[in-house]
Residue frames as a rotation matrix with the C-alpha (Angstrom) as fourth column:
UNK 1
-0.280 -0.743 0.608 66.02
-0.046 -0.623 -0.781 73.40
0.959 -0.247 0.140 95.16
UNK 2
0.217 0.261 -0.941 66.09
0.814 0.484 0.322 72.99
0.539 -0.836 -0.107 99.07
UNK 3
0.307 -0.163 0.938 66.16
-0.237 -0.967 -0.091 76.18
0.922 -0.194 -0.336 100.47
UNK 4
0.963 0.022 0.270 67.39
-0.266 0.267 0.926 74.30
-0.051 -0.964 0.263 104.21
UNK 5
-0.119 -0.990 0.071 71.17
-0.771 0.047 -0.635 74.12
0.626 -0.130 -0.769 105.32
UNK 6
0.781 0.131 -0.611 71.61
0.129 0.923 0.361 70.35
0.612 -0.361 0.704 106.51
UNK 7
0.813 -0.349 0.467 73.31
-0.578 -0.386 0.718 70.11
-0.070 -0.854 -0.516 109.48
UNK 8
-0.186 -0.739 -0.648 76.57
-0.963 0.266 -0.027 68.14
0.193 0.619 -0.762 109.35
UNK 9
-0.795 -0.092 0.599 75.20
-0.329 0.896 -0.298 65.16
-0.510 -0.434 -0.743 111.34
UNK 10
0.313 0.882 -0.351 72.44
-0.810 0.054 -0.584 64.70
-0.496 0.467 0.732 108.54
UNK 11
0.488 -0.025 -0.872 74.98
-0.727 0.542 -0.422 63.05
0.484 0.840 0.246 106.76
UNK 12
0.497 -0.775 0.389 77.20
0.221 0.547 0.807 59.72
-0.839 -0.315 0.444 107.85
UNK 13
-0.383 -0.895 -0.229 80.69
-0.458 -0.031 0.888 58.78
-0.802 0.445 -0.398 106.24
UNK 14
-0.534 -0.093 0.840 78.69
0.634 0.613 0.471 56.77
-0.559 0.784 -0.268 103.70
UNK 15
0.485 0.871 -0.074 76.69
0.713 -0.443 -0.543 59.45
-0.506 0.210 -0.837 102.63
UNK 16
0.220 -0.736 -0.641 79.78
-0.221 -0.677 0.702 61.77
-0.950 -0.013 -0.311 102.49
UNK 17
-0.365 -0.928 -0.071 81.57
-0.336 0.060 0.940 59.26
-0.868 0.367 -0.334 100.53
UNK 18
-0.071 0.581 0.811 78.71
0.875 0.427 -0.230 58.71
-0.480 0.693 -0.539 97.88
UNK 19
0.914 0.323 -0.246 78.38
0.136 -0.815 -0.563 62.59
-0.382 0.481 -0.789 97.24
UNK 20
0.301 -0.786 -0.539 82.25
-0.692 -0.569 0.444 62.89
-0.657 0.239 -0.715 96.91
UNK 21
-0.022 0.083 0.996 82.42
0.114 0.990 -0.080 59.39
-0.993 0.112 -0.032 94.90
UNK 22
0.115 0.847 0.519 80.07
0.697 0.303 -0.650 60.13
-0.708 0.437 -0.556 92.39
UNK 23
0.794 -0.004 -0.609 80.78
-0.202 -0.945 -0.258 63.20
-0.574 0.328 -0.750 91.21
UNK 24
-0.224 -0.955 -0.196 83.76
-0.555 -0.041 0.831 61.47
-0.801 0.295 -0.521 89.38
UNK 25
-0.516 -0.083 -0.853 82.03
-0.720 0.581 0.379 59.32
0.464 0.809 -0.360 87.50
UNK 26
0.175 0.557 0.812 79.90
-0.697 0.652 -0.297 56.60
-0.695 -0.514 0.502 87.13
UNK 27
-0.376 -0.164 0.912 79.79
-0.183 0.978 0.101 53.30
-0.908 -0.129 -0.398 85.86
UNK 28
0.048 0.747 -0.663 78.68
-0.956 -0.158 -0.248 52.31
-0.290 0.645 0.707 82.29
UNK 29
-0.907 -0.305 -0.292 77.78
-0.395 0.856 0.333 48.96
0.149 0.418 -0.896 82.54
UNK 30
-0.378 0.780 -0.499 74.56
0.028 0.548 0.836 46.31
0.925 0.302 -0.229 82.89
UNK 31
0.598 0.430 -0.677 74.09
0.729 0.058 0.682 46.54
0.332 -0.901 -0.279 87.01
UNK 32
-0.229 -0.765 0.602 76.25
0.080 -0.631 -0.772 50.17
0.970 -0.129 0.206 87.54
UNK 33
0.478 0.388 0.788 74.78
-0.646 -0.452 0.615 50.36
0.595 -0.803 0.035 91.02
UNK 34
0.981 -0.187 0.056 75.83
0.103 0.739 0.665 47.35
-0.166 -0.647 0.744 91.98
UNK 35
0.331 -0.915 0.231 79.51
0.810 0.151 -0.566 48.44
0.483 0.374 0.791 90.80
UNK 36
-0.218 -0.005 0.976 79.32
0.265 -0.963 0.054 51.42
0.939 0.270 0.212 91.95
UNK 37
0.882 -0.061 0.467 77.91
-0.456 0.136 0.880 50.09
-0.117 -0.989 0.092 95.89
UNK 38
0.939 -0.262 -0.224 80.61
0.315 0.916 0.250 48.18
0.139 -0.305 0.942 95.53
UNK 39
-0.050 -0.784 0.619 83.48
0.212 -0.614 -0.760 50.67
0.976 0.094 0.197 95.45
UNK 40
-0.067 0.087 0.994 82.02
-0.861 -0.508 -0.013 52.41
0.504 -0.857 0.109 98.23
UNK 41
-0.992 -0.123 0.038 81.45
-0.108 0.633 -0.767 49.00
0.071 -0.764 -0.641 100.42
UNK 42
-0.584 0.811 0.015 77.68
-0.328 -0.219 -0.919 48.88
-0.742 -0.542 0.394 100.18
UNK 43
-0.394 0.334 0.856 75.14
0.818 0.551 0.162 46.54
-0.418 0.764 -0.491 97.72
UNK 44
-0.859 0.289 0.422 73.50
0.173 -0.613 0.771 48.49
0.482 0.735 0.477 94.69
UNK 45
0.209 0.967 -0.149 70.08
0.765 -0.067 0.640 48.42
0.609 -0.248 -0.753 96.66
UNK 46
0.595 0.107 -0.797 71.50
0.729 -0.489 0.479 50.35
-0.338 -0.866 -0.369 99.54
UNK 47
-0.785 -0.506 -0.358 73.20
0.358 -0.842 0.403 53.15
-0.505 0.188 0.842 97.54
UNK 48
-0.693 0.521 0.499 69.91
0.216 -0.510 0.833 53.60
0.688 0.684 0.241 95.50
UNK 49
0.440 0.683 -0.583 68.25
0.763 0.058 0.644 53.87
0.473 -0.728 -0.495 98.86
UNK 50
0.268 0.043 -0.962 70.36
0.603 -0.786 0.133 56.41
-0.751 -0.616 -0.237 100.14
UNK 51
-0.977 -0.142 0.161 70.41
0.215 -0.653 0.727 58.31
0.002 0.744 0.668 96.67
UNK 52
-0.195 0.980 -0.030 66.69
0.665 0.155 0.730 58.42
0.720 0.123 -0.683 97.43
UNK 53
0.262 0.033 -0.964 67.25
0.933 -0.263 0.245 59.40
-0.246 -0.964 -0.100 101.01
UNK 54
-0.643 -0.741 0.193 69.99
0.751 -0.560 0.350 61.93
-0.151 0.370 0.917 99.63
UNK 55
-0.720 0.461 0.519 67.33
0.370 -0.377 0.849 63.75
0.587 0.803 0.101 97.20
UNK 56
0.288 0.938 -0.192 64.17
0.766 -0.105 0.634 63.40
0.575 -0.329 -0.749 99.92
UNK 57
0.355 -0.339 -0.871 66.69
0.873 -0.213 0.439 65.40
-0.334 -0.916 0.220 102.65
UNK 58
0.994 -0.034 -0.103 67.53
-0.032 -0.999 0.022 68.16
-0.104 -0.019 -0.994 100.30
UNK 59
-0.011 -0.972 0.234 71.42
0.272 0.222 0.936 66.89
-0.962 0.074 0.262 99.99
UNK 60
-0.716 -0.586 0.381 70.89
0.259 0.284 0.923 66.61
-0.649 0.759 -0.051 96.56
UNK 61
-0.657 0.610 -0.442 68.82
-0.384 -0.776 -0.501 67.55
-0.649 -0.159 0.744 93.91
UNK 62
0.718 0.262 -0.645 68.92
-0.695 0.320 -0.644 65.67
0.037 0.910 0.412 91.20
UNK 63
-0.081 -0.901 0.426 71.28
-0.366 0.424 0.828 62.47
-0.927 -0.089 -0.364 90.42
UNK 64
0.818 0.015 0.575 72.04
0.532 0.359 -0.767 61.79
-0.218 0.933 0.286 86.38
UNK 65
-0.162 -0.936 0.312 74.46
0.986 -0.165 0.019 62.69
0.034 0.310 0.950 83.74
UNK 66
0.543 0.358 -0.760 75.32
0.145 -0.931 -0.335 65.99
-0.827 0.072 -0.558 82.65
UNK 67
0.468 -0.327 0.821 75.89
0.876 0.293 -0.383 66.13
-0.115 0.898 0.424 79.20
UNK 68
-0.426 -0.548 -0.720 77.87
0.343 -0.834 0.432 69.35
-0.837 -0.063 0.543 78.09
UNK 69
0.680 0.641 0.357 75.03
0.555 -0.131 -0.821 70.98
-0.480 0.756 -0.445 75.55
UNK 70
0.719 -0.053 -0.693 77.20
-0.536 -0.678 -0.504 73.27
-0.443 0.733 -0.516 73.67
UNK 71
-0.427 -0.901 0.082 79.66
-0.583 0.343 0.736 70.34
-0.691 0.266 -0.671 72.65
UNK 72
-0.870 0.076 0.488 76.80
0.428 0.610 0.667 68.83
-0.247 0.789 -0.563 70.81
UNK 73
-0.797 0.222 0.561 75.08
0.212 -0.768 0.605 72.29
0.565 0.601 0.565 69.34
UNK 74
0.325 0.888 -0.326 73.10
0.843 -0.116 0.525 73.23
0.428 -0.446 -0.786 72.20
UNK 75
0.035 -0.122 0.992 73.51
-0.179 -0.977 -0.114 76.31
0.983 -0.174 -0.056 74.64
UNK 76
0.106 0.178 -0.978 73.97
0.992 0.052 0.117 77.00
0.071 -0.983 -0.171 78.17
UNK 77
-0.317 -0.109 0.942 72.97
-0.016 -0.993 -0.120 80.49
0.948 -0.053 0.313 80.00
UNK 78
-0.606 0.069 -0.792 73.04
0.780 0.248 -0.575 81.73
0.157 -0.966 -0.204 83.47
UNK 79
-0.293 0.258 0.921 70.34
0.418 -0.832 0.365 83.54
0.860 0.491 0.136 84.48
UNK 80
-0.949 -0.213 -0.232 69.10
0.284 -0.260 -0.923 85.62
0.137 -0.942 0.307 87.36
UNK 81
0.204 0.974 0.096 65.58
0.425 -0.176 0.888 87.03
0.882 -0.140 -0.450 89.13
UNK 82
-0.972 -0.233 -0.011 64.57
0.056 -0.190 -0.980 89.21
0.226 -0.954 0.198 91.35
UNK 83
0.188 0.884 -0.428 61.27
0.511 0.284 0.811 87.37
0.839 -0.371 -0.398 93.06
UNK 84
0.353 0.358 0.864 59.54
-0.866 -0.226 0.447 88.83
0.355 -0.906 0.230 96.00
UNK 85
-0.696 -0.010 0.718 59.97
-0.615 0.523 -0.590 86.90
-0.370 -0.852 -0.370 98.96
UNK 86
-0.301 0.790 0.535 56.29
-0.371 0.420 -0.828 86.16
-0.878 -0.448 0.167 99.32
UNK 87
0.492 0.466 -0.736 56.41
-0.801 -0.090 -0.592 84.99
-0.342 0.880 0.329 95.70
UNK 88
-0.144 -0.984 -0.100 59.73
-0.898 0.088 0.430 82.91
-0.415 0.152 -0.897 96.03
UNK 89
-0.397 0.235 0.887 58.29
0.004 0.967 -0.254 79.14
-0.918 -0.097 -0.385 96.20
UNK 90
0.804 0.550 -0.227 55.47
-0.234 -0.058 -0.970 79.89
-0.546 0.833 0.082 93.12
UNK 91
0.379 -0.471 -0.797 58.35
-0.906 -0.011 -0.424 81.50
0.191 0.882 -0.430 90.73
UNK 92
-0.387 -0.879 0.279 60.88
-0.738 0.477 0.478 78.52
-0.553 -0.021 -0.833 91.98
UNK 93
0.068 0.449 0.891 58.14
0.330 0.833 -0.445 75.66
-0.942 0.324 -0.091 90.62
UNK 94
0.859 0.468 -0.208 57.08
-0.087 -0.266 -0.960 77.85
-0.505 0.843 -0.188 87.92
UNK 95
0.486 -0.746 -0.456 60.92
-0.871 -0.371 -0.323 77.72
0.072 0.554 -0.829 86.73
UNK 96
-0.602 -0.746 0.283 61.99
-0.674 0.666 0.321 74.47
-0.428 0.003 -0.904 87.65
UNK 97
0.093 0.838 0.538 58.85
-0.136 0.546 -0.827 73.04
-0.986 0.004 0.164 85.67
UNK 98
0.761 -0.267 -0.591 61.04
-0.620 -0.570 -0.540 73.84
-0.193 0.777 -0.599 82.84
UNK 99
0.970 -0.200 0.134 62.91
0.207 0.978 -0.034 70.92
-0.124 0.060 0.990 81.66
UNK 100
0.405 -0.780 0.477 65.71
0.453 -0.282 -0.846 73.11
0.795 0.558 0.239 80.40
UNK 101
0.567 -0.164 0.807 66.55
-0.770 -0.454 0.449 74.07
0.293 -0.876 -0.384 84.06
UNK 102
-0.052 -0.534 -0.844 69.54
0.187 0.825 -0.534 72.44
0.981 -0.186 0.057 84.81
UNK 103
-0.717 -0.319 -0.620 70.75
0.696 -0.277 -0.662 74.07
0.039 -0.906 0.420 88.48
UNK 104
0.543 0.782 0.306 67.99
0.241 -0.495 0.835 76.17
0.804 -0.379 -0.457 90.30
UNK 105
-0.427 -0.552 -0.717 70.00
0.875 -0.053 -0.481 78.20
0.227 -0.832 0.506 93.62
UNK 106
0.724 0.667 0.176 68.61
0.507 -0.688 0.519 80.94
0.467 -0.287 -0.836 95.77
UNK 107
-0.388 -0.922 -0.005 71.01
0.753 -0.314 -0.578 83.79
0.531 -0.228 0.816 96.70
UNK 108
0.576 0.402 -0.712 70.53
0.707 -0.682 0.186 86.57
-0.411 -0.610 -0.677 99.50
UNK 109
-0.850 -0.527 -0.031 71.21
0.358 -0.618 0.700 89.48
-0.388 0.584 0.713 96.87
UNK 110
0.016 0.876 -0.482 68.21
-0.329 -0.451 -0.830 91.37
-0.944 0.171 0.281 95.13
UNK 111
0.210 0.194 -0.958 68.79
-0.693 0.721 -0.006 88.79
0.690 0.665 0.286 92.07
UNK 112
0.032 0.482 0.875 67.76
-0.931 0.332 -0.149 86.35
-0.363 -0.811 0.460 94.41
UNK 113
0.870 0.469 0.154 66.92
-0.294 0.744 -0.600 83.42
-0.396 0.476 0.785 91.70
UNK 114
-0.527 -0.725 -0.443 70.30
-0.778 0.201 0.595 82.20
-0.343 0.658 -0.670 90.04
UNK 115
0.817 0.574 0.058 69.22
-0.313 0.525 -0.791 79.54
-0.485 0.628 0.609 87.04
UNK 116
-0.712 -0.632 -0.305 70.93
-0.444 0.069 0.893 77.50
-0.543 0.772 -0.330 84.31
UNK 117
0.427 0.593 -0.683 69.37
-0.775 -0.149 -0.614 77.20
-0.466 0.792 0.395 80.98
UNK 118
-0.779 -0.557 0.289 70.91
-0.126 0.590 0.798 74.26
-0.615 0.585 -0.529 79.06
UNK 119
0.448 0.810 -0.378 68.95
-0.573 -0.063 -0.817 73.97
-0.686 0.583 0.436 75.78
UNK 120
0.366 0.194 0.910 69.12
0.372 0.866 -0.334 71.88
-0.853 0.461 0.245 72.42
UNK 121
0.190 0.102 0.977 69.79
0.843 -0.527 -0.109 75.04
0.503 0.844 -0.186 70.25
UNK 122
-0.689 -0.698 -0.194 70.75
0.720 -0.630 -0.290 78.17
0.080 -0.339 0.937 70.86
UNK 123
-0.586 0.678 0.444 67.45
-0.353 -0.706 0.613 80.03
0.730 0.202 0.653 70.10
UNK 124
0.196 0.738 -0.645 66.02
0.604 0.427 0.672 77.88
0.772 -0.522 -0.362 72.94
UNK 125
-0.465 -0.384 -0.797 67.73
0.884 -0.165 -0.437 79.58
0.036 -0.908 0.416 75.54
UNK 126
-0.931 0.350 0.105 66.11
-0.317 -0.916 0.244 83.26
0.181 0.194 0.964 74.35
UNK 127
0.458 0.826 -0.329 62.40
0.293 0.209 0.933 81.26
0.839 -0.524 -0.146 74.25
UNK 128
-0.201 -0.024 -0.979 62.98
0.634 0.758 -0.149 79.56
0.746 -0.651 -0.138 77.19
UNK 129
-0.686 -0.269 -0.676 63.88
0.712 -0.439 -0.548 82.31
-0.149 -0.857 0.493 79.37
UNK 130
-0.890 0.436 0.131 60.91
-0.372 -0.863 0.342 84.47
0.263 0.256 0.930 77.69
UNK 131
0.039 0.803 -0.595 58.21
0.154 0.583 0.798 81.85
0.987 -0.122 -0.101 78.37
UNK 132
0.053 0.535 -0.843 59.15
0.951 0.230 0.205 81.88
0.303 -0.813 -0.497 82.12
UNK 133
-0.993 0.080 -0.091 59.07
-0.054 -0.965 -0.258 85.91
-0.109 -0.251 0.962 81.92
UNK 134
-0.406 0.911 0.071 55.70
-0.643 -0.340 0.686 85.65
0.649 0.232 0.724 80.58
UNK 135
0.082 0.489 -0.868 54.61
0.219 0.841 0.494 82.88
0.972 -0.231 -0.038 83.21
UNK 136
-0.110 -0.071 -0.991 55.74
0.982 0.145 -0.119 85.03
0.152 -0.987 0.054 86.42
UNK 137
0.951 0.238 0.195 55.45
0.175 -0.940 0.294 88.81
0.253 -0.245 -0.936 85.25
UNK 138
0.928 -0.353 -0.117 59.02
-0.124 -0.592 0.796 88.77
-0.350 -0.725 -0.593 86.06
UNK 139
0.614 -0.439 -0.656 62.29
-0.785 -0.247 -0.569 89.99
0.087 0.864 -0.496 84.16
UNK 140
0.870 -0.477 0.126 64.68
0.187 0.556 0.810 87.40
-0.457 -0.681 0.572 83.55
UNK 141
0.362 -0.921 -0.146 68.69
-0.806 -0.388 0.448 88.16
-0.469 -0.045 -0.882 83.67
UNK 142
0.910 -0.401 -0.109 70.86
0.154 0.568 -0.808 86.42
0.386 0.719 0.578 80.92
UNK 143
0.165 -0.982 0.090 74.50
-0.818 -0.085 0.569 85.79
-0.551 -0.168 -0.818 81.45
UNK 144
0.777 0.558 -0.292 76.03
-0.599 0.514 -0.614 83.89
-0.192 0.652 0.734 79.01
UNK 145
0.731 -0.621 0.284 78.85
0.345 0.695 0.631 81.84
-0.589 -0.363 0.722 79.33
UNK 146
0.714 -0.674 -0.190 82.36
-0.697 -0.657 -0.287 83.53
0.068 0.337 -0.939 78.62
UNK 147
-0.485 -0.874 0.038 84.60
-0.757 0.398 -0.518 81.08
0.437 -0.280 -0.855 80.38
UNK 148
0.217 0.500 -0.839 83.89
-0.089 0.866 0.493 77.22
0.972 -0.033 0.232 81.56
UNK 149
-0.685 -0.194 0.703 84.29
-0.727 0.256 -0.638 76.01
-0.056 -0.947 -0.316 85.31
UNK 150
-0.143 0.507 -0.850 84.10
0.353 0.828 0.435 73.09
0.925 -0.238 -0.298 87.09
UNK 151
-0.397 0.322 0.859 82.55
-0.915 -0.212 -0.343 73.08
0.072 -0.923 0.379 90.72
UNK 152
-0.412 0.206 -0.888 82.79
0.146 0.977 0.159 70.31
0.900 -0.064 -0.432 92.59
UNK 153
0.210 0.179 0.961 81.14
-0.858 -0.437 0.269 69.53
0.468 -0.882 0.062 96.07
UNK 154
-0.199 -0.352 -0.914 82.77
0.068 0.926 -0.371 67.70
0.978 -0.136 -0.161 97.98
UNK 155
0.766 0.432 0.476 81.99
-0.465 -0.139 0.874 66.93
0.444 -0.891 0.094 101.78
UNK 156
-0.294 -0.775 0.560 84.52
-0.929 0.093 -0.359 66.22
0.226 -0.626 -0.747 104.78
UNK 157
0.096 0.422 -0.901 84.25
-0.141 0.902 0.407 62.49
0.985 0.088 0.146 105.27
């Protein structure tokens, strides 16, 4: 989680058009990068170079699939925290060290910590979120998933 607002000149138009790109879909083939630079005008080396760049700057967090766990008997839960300040960084490792952490986001709200939980099983999601109570001393907030949404991000090219 990057806790820094990138200015807009962090990114160029190819940067833009890789974050808004991607998010539709990738490739499933033997060299997808190199399909995939190629859409956008650019060789597979230089899109995994600025998907590096992307990640190092805080644009991004993370680039892979996302699989949709309750369509193949897993779970997803949002959850919340309220971390001290002077505590924020620790709890954030201590919670993204947690494989089942999909999205990690800091909000200015006194549940500060927003999480997703995506688990194998439903009883993981009840562990899960008890292990990283017992690993910070601090309570975590379930919300479980009533209704689906997408959220895209897309950037002005």
């Amino acid at each position: 989680m990057s806790r820094a607002v990138l200015p807009p000149e962090a990114l160029d138009a190819t940067d833009r058009a890789i974050l808004n790109a991607l998010q539709d879909g990738f490739p499933l083939m033997p060299r997808p990068y190199d399909a995939a630079g190629a859409a956008l005008g650019i060789s597979g080396d230089e899109l995994l170079t600025r998907l590096a760049h992307l990640r190092r700057i805080g644009a991004i967090t993370r680039f892979g699939p996302f699989f949709d766990a309750a369509e193949i008997g897993g779970a997803f839960c949002l959850c919340a925290m309220a971390v001290p300040a002077d505590r924020f960084e620790t709890v954030m490792t201590q919670v993204n060290a947690h494989p089942e952490v999909a999205h990690n986001y800091e909000r200015s709200h006194a549940l500060n910590m927003w999480f997703v939980l995506a688990t194998d099983s439903p009883g993981a999601i009840d562990r899960t979120a008890r292990a990283i109570e017992d690993e910070t001393g601090l309570e975590v907030m379930m919300f479980p998933k009533l209704e689906e949404y997408f959220i895209g991000f897309r950037v002005r090219a």
